[in-house]
N, C-alpha and C positions, 0 to 999 in steps of 0.2 A: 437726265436730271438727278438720277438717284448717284451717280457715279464724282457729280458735282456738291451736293450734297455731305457725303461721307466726305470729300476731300476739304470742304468748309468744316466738318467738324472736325478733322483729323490738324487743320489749321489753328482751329479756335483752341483744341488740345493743347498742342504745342506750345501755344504765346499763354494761355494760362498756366499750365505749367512752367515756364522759363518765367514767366510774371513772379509764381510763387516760390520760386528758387533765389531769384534776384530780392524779394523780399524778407525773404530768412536771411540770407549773404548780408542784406544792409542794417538787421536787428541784429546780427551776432557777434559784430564788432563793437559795436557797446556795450554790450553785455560782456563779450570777451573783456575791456577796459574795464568794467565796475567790476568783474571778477580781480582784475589785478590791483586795483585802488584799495577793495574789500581788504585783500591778503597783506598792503602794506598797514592798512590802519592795524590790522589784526597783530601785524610783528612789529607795531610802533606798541600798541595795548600790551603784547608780552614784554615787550623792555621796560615800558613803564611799572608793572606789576615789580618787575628783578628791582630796580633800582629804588622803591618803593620798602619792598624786603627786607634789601640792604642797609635803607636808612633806618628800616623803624630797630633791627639789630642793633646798631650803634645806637641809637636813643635807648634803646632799652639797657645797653650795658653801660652809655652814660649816666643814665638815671640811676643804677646800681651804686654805680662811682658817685653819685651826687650824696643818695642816704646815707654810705658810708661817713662822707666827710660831713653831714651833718651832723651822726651820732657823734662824731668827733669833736665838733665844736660845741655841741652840748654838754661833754663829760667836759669838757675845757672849762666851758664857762662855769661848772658847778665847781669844777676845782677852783674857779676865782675866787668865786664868793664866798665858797669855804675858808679860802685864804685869808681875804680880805674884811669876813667876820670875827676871824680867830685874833686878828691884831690891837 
């Protein structure tokens, strides 16, 4: 009886074990996947950030380019009307 015994738990061991083996194997493949989903949003998030970057630099050095030419059409337009008061 005792030799029957140990060989049922030495049984019951076994398939509990390979139970919990086969159950981590079947979470760890999705987990593995959302690891790699995670890393592309992550290197889609860095692209976005650069081309982000890049645009707000050119806005910003258009914006430069824009105040110029308005200080320009400013001193333009006072030379009109200087002009066109003088005659």
């Amino acid at each position: 009886m005792d030799e029957a015994l140990i060989i049922g738990y030495a049984v019951l061991a076994i398939i509990t074990l390979g139970s919990f083996i086969g159950l981590v194997l079947k979470f760890t493949q999705p987990i593995n996947e959302l690891r790699i989903v995670i890393q592309k949003l992550n290197d889609n998030i860095d692209a976005l950030k650069n081309d982000n970057a890049s645009h707000d630099k050119r806005i910003e050095q258009h914006g430069r380019e824009i105040d110029k030419l308005d200080r320009r059409v400013g001193t333009l337009e006072t030379k009109m009307d200087m002009y066109h008061e003088g005659q």
